[in-house]
Every structure is written in C-alpha cells, then in structure tokens.
KETIZA-890101 format. One record per residue (C-alpha): residue in one letter; x, z, y. Coordinates in Angstrom, 2 decimals. Each point is the difference from the previous one (the first is absolute). Example, Ala and Ser with C-alpha at 12.3 -4.5 7.8 and 13.67 -1.06 7.14 Angstrom:
2
+---+---------+---------+---------+
| r |      px |      pz |      py |
+---+---------+---------+---------+
| A |   12.30 |    7.80 |   -4.50 |
| S |    1.37 |   -0.66 |    3.44 |
+---+---------+---------+---------+
This chain:
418
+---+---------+---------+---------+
| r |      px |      pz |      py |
+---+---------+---------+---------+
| X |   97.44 |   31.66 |  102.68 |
| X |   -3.76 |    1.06 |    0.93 |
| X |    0.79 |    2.59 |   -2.98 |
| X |    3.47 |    1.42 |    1.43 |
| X |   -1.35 |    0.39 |    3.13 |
| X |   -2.90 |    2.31 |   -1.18 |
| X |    2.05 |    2.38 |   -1.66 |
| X |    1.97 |    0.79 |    2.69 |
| X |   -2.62 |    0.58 |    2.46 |
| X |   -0.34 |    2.81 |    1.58 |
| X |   -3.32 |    0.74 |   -0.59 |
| X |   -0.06 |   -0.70 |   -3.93 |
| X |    2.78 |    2.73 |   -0.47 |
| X |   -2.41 |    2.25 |    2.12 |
| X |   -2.61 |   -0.79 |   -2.31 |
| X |    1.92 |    0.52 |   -2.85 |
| X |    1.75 |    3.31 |    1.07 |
| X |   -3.42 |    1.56 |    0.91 |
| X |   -1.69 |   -1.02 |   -3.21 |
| X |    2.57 |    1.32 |   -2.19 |
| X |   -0.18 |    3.07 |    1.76 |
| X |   -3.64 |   -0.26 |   -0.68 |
| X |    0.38 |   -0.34 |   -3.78 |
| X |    2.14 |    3.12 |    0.31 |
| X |   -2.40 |    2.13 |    1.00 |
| X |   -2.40 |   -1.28 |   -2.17 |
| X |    2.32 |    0.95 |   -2.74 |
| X |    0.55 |    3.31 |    1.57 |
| X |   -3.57 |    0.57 |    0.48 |
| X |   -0.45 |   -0.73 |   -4.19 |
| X |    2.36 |    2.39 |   -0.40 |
| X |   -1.44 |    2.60 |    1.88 |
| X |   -3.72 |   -0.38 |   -2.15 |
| X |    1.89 |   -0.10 |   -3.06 |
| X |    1.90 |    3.26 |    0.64 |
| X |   -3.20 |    1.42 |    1.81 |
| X |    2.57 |    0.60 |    3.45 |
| X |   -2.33 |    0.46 |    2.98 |
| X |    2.68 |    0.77 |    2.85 |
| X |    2.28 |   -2.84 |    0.88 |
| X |    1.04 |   -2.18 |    2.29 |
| X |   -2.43 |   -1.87 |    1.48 |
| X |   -1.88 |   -2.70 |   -1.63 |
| X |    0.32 |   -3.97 |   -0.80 |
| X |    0.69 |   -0.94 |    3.34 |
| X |    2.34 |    2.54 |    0.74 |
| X |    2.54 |   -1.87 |   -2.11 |
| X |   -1.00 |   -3.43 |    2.22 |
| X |    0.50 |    1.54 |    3.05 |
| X |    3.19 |    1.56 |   -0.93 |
| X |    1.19 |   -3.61 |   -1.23 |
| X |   -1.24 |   -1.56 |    3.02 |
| X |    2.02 |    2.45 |    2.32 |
| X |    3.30 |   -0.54 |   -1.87 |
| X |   -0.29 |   -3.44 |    0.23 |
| X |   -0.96 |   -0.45 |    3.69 |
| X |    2.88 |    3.06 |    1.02 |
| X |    2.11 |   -2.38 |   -2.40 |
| X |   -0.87 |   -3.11 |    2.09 |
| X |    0.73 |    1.64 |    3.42 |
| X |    3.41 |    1.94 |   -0.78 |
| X |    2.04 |    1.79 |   -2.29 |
| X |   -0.08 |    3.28 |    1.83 |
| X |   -3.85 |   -0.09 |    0.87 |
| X |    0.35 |   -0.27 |   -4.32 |
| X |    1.83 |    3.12 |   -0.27 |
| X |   -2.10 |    2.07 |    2.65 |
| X |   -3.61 |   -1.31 |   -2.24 |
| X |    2.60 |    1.59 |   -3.17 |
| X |    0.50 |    3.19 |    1.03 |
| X |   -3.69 |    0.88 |    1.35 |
| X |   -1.56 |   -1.48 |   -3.32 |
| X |    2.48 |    2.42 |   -1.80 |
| X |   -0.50 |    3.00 |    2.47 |
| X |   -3.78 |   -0.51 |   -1.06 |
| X |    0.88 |   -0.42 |   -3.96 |
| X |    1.95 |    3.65 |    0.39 |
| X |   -2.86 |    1.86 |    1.85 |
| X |   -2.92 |   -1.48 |   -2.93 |
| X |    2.92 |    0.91 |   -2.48 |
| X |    0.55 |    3.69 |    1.37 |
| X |   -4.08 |    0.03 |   -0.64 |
| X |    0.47 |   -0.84 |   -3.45 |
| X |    2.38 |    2.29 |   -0.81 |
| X |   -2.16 |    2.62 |    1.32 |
| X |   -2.54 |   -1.50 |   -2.56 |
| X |    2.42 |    0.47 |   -2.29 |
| X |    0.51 |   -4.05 |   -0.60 |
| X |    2.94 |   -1.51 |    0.03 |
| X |   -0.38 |   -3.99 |   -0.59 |
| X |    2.35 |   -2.14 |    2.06 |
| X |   -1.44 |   -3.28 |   -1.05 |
| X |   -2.56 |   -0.46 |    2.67 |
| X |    3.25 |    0.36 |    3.03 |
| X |    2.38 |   -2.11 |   -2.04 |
| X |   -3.27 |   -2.81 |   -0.12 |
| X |   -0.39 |    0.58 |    3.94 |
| X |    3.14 |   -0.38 |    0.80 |
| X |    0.63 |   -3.03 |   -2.28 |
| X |   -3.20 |   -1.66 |    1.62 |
| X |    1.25 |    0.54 |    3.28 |
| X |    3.29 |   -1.91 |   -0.53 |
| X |   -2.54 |   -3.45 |   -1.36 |
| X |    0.34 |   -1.39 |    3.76 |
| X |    3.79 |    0.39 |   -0.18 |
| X |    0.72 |   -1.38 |   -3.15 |
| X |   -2.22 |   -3.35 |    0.65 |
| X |    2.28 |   -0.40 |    3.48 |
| X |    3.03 |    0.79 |   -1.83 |
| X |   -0.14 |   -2.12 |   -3.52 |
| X |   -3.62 |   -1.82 |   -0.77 |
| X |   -3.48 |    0.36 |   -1.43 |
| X |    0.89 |   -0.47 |   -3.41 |
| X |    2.61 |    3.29 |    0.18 |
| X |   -2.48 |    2.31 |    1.45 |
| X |   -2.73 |   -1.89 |   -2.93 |
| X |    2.77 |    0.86 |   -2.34 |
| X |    0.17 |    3.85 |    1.39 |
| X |   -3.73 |    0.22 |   -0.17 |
| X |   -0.51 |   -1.19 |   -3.56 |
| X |    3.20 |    2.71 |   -0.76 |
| X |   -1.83 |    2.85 |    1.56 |
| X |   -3.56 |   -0.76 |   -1.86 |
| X |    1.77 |   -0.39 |   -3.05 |
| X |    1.92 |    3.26 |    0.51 |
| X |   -3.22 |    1.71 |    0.75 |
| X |   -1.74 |   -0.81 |   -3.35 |
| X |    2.28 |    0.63 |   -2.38 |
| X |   -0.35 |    3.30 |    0.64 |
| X |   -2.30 |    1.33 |   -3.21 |
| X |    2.39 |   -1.99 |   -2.08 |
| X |    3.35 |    2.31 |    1.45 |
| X |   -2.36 |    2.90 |   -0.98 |
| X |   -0.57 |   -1.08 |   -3.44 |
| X |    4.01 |   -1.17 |    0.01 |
| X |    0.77 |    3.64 |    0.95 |
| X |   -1.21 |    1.55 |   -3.04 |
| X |    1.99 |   -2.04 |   -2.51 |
| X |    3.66 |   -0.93 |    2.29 |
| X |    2.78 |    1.41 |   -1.42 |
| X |    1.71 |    0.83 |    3.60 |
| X |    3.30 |    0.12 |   -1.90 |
| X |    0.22 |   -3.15 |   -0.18 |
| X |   -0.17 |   -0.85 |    3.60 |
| X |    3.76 |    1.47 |    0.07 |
| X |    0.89 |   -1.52 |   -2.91 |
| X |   -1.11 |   -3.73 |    2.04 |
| X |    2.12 |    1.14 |    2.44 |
| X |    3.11 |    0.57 |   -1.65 |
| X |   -0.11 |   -3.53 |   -1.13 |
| X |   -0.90 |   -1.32 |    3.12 |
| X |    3.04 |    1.49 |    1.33 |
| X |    2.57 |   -0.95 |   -2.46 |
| X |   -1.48 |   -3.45 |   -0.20 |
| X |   -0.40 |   -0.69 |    4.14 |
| X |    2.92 |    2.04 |    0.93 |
| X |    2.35 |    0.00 |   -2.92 |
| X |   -0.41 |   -3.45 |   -1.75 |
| X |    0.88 |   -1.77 |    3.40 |
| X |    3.46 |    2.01 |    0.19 |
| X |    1.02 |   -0.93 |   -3.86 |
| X |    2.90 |   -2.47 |   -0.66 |
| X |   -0.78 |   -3.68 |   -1.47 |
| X |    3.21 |   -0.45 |   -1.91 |
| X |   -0.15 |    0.48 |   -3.70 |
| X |    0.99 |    3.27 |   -1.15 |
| X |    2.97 |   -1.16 |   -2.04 |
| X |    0.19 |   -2.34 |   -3.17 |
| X |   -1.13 |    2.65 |   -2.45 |
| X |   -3.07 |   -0.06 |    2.18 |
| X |   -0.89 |   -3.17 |    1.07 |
| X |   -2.60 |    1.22 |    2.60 |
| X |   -0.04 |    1.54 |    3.50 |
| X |   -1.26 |    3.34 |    1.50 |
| X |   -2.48 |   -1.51 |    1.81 |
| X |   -1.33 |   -2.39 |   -2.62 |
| X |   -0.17 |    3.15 |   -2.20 |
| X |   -2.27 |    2.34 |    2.31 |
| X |   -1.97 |   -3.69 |    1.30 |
| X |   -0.95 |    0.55 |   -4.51 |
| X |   -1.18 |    3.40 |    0.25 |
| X |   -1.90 |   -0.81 |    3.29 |
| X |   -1.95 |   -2.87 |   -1.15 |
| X |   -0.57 |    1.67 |   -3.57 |
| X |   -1.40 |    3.05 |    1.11 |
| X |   -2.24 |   -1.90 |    3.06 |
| X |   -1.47 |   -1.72 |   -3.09 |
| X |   -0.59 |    2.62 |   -1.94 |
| X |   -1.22 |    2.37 |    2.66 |
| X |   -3.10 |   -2.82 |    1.28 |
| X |   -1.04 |    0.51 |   -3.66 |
| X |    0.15 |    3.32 |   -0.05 |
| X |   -1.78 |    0.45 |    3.12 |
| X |   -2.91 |   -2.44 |   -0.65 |
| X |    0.09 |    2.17 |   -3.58 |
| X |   -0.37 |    3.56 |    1.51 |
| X |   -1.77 |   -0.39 |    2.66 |
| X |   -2.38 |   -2.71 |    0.39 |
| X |   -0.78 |   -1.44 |   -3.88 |
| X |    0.75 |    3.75 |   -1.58 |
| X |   -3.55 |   -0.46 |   -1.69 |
| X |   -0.53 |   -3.37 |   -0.41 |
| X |    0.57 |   -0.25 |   -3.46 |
| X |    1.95 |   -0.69 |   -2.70 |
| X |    0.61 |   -3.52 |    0.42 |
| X |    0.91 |    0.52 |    3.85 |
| X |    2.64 |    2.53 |   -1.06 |
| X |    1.38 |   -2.37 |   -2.38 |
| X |   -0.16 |   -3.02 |    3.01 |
| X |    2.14 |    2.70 |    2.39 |
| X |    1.86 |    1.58 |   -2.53 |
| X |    1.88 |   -3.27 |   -0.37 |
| X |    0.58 |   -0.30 |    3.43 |
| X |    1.96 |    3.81 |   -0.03 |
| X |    1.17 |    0.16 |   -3.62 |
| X |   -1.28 |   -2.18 |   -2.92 |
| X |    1.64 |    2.14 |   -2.37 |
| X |   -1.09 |    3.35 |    1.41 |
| X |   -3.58 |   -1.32 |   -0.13 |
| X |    0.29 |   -1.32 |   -3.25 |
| X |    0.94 |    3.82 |   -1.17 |
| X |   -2.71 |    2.06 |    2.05 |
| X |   -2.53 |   -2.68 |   -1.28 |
| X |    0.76 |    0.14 |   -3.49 |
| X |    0.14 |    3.77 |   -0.17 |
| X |   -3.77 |    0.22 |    1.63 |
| X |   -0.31 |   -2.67 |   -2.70 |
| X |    0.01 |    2.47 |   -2.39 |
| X |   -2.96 |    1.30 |    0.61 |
| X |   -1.96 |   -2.18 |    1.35 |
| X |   -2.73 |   -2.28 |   -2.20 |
| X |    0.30 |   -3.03 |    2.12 |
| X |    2.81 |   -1.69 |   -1.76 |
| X |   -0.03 |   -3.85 |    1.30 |
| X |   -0.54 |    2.13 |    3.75 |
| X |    3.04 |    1.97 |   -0.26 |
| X |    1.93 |   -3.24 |   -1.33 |
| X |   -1.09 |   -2.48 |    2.41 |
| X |    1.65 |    2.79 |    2.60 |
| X |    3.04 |    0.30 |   -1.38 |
| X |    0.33 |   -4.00 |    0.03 |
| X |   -1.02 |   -1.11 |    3.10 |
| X |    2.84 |    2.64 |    1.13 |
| X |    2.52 |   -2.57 |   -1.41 |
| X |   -1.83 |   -2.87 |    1.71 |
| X |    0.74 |    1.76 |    3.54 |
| X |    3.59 |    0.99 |   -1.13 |
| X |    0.84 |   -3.91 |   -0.22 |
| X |   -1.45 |   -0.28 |    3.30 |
| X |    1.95 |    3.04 |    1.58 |
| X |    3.18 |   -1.10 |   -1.52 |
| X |   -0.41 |   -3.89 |    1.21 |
| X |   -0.87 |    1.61 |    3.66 |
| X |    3.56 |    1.94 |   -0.22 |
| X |    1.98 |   -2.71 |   -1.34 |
| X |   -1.40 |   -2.44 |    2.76 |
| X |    1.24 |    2.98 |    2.68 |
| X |    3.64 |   -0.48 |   -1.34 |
| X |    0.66 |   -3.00 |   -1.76 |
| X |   -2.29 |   -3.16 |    1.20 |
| X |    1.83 |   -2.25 |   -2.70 |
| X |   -0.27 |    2.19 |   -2.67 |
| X |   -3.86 |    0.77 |    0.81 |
| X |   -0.58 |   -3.67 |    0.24 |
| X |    1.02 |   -0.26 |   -3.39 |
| X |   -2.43 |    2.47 |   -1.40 |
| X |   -2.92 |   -0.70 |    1.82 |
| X |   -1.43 |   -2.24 |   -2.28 |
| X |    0.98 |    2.29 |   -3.08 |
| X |   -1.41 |    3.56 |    1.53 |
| X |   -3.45 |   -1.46 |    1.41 |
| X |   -0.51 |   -1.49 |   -3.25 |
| X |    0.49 |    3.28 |   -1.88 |
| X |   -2.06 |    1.82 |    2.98 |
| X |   -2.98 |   -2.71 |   -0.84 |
| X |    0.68 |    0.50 |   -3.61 |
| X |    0.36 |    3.51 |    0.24 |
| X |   -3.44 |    0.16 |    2.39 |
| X |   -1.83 |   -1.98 |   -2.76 |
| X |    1.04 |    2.59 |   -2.91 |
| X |   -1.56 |    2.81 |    2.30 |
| X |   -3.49 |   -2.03 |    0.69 |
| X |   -0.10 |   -0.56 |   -3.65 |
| X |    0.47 |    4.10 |   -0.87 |
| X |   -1.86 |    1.11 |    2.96 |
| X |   -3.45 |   -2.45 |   -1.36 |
| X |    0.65 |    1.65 |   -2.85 |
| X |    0.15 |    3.61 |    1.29 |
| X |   -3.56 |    2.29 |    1.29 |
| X |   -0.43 |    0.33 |    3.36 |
| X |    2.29 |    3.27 |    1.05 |
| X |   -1.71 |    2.93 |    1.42 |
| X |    3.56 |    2.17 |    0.37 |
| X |    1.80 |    0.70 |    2.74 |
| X |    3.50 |   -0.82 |   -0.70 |
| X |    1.69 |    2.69 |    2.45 |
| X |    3.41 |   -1.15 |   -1.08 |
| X |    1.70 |   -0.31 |    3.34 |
| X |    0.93 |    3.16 |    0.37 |
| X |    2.20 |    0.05 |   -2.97 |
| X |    2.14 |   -2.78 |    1.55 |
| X |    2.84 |    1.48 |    1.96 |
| X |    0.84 |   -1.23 |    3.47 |
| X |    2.35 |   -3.03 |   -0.23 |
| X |    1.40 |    1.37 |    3.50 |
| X |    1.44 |    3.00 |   -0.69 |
| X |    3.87 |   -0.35 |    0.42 |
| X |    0.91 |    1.32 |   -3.01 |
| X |   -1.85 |   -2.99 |   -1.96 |
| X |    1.85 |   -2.10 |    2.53 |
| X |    3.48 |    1.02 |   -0.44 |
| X |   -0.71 |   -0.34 |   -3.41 |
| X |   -0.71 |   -3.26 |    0.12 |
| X |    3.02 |   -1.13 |    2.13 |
| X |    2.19 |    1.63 |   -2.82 |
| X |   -1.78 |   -2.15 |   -2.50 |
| X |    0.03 |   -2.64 |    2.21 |
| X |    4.18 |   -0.06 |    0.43 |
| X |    0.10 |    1.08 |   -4.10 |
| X |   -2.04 |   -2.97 |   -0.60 |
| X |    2.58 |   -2.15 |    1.83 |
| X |    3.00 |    1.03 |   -1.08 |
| X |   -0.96 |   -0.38 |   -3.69 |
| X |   -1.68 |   -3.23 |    0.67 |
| X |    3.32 |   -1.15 |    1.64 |
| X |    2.01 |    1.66 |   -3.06 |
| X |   -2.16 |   -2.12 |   -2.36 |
| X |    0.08 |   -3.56 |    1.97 |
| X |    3.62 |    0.13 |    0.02 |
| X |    0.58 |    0.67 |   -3.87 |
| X |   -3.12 |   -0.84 |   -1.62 |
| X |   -1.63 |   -2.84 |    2.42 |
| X |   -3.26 |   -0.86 |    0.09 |
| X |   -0.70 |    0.69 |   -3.68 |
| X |    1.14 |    3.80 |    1.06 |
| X |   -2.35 |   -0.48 |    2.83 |
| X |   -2.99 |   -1.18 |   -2.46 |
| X |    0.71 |    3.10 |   -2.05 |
| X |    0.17 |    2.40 |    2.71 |
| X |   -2.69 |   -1.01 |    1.59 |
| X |   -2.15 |    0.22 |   -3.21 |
| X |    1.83 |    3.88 |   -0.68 |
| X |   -1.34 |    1.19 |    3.59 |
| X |   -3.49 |   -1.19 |   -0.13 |
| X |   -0.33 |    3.11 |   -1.63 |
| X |    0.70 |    2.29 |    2.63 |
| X |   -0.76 |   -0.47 |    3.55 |
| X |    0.50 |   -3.65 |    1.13 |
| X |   -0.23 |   -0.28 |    3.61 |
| X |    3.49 |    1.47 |    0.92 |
| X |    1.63 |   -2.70 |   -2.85 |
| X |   -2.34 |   -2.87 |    2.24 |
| X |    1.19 |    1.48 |    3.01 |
| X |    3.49 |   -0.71 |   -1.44 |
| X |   -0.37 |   -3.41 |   -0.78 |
| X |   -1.47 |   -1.19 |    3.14 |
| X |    1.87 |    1.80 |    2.30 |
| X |    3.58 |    0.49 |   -1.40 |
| X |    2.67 |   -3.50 |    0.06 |
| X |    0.21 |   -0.92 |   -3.52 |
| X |    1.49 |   -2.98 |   -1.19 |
| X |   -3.65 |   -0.83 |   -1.57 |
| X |   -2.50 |   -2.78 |    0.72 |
| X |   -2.57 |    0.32 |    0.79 |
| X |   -1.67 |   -1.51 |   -2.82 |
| X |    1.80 |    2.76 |   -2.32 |
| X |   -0.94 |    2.65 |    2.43 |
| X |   -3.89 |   -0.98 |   -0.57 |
| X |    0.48 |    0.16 |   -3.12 |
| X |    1.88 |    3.36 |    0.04 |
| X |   -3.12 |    1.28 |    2.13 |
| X |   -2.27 |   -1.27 |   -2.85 |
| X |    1.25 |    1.53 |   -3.23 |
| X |    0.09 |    3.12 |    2.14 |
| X |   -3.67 |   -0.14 |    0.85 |
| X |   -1.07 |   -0.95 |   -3.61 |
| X |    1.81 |    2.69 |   -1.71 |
| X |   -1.33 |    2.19 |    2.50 |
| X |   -3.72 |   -1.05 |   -1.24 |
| X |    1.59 |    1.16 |   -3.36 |
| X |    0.48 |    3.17 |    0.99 |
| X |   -3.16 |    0.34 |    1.56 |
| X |   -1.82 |   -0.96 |   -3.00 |
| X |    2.10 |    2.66 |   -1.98 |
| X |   -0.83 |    2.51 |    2.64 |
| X |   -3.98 |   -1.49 |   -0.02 |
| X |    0.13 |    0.88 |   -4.12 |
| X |    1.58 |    2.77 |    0.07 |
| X |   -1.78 |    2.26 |    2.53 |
| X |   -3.55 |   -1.21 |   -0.70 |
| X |    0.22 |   -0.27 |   -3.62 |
| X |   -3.47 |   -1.72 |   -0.59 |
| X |   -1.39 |   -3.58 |    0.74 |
| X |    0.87 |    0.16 |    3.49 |
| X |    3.17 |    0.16 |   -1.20 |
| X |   -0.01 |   -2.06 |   -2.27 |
| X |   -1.74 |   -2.98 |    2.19 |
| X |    2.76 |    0.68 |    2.98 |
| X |    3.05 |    0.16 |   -2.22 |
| X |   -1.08 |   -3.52 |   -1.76 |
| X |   -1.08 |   -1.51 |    3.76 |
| X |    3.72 |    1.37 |    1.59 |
| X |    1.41 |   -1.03 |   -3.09 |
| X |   -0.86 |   -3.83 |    0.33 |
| X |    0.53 |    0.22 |    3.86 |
| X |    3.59 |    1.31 |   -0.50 |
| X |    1.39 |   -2.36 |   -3.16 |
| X |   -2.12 |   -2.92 |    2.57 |
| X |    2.22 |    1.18 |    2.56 |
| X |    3.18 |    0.40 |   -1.58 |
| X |   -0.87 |   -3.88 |   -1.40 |
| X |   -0.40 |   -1.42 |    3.57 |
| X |    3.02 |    1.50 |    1.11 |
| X |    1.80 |   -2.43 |   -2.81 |
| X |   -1.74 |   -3.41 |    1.02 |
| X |    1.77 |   -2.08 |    2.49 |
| X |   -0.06 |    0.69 |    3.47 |
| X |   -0.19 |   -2.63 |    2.52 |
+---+---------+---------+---------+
C-alpha cells in the first residue's frame, strides 16, 4: 500500500522527471567531448531545468504546456539558424530537448515506468550509434525494399486470401500456401542476417551453425568447395555437419508452426538426431586445428526475400501437393514412403510444407514418417554434394558423417510411432 502510494506521489515523479533529464544531458555532454563540439545548448542542467518546466506547465494546464512548447522551440530555431551559419546541421540535440520537455507530461499522463521505459529507449538509441556507422559500410540497402515487399504481401495480402481449399487436385488453400512461403523465408532470412552481417567472420564452424538455419544444403556446397583448398580437413567437416544438426532444428520449429500433432510426433526423433548430429561435429571439430580463416561466405547466399525465390516456392509448394495427392490416392502410403525418399533430393521444404499444411487423408504417424525419409535422403544428397565438390578428406569425412545421419534417419522414420 505504503509502496503504491509512493509511486504516485507527486514529488517522486518530479524527482524522477528531473533526473532523467539530468542523465540526458550528461549523455549529451559525452557526446559533445567525444565529437570535440564546443557550441551547444547549454550544459547538464539545462536538460533538468527544461524537464522541470514541462512537468510543472504539465501540472498546472494543458495550454500553459503548449505556450512552454513553442518558446523552447522558438529558441531551438534561433541556436539552429546559428549552426547553419557554422555550417552544422545536427538535429539531435532539439529532438533530445524537446523529448525531455514532454518527461512531466508523460508521468501525469501514463506512469513512471513508461517515461523509465522512454529513457532507457533514448540512451540505447544514442549508443548504438558507432555500430550504424560500421553497419553502413557493409548493408546492402537493396534489401531494405526487398523486406518491404514481403511485409506488404504478407500484412496486407495474406489477410485478404481465401481459406477454402483450392479444389481436390489441390488439397490446400491460398492462404495456407503464401502463410508457407512467409514462414520459410522468415526462417531463412534470421539466418541469413545473423550470417551477413553480424557472424560474417566468425568462422567456419559459425557459418556452418547459421548456414543450417538459412539453407543446410547451400552451406553444405559453399563449404565443401572452400574445402578444396583448404588443409584443415576435420574443420571444414565438422562445418558442414553441424549445418545438418540446425536443419533438424529449423525444420521441427516449422512443423510445430503448422502442424502441432505432427511436430509432437517428431520431437523426440529430430532432437535426438540434432544431439547426435551435435556430437559428430564436437568429435571432428577436436579433431580439427584451431581456424585462423575468415569464412566470408555470406555473401554468396542469396536473399531468401526476394519475390522471385518466393513465387518460386509457392509453385513448388502447390506442385508438391498435387503430386502428393496424385500419389496417396493410387499408390498410398507406400507411394508416399517412396516419394518422399525421391524428393529428399531436391529441395524439401516446399514437399514439408505440403504435408503439414495440405488435407490429406494421412495420419499423422505416416506423415512423420513421410517428413523423415525426406530429411534422410536429403543428408544423402548432401553427402554426395560434400564428396563431390571438395574431393579430399573433408569430403570424404562429411559424406560418411551425412551418410550415417541420413540411412539413421530414413530408419527412424520406419519404427513405430506412438
């Protein structure tokens, strides 16, 4: 009670509002040493004093509030026209003023812990700012539009598609359809953001660990290519493997999005594999020298957002369904099995996407097992690609590892479900 009654006291939110605008300028004064800036407004206190008068204008009324306003920004244009004059033309310093004046309205109007919550936002805003500058040099503003694009046709355009199936050939709706390509590429595009931009030089092994969150099979490619030259064999391996451990991840993630059943059922299987999978790449990576390359691969990884990758993947997606359908209703599960097994060698997540999205008349049990003997083949192929474009030990070492992962897999898929 004691405690309830303090926070709402007048004269704690006056302390409050006029030490945050005392931190303020003590942030603004740091700024102004480390960017050697002798002219600006005021000092330390100025910031207090500006807090203070907002919130006792605040206190008394609305228009008093608008009249303190105006004259603090009639004062913000005249020291602006003088740096212009200077030849300066930062706006941070106002847009701080005038956010520090409005502390005393936004404790009367909402609470302490909003205007805590705006003060820890604008500190954290103003330090990040050598980290923009070093983000500057390697952003690829391209893909800022290319963000957008799917922004809009997921917020605007997946709300307006229609829930019914399609028809019987396709046993699947618009919207489930575009929800696919949505929640595929958001996967894909967290890996290849943490990839490009913030663990570009981390390392082989990190390249592997994010590759598999983007595209296992596109990092098992680019890795076993630099494989080819490189004379850490058990490094490059233990890379392309742990790639597979996060694909088993990525794919459980999606299939709990869509199916909760179906996920439930493979739990159990797919963190198995992943700890499996994770103790294959400790074992290579012991084995391996320490790495003193920079991996650079992330900028051969191509955006998972553009909309051409997208509408390809909805084609695949409604391909994937139809013959799926096609082969439940004359071949039945065993058709399914086989399938399954055929298009782990090409891209698997559309064929997923199929299974856990579209109304078959499949259990779930034969759906897990469907999802699988798709992901184990899919290690075979991998381990073909691993051989083929490294064509040494590393090779050799990752073909063998994705080998036994993807015959492992393709057995577990086979064992009773329950």
């Amino acid at each position: 009670m004691f405690l309830n009654y303090l926070l709402h006291a007048q004269w704690v939110s006056l302390i409050v509002v006029v030490i945050a605008g005392l931190l303020i300028g003590l942030e603004v004064k740091a700024h102004s040493i480390s960017k050697n800036l002798t002219k600006e407004i005021g000092s330390v206190r100025t910031f207090s004093f500006i807090a203070l008068i907002g919130y006792i204008f605040a206190s008394i009324s609305m228009n008093l509030f608008i009249v303190g306003y105006v004259a603090i920004v009639m004062h913000l244009l005249l020291f602006y026209n003088s740096k212009l004059k200077a030849t300066k033309s930062g706006i941070i310093i106002f847009l701080l003023s005038t956010l520090v004046y409005s502390f005393g309205m936004i404790v009367i109007k909402f609470n302490i812990w909003f205007l805590l919550t705006i003060f820890v936002a604008v500190v954290f805003i103003s330090n990040i700012n050598k980290r923009l500058e070093h983000f500057y040099t390697i952003f690829d503003e391209k893909e800022i539009e290319i963000f957008a694009k799917l922004l809009l046709l997921s917020g605007v355009v997946l709300p307006l598609l229609p829930h019914q199936q399609i028809s019987e050939l396709v046993p699947v709706s618009y919207f489930k359809i575009w929800l696919a390509v949505v929640v595929v590429s958001l996967f894909s595009y967290i890996g290849y953001i943490l990839k490009k931009y913030i663990f570009n030089d981390k390392g082989y092994l990190i390249a592997g660990i994010l590759g598999g969150i983007y595209s296992s099979t596109a990092t098992t490619i680019v890795l076993a290519k630099k494989a080819s030259s490189g004379s850490t064999p058990y490094l490059f391996a233990s890379s392309i493997v742990v790639a597979t451990a996060l694909m088993y991840l990525r794919l459980l993630g999606i299939t709990y999005a869509f199916n909760f059943d179906i996920a439930q059922i493979l739990l159990l299987p797919f963190v198995g594999l992943t700890l499996l999978t994770l103790l294959a790449t400790l074992f290579l990576y012991k084995k391996s020298k320490k790495n003193t390359l920079n991996p650079n691969i992330a900028n051969e990884d191509k955006n998972p957002l553009e909309l051409s990758t997208a509408f390809l993947f909805a084609f695949l997606f409604i391909v994937m369904a139809v013959l799926t359908h096609f082969v439940l209703s004359k071949y039945g599960n065993i058709g399914l099995n086989i399938l399954s097994f055929i298009v782990g060698f090409t891209d698997i997540d559309p064929f997923v996407l199929s299974i856990l999205s579209s109304k078959f008349s499949v259990t779930a049990e034969n759906a897990a097992t469907a999802i699988l003997i798709a992901t184990g083949s899919n290690n075979i192929l991998k381990a073909l690609y691993a051989y083929i474009f490294s064509k040494n030990s590393a090779g050799k070492v990752s073909a063998l590892t994705l080998s036994i992962l993807g015959f492992l897999t393709i057995a577990i898929g086979f064992l009773p479900h329950s």
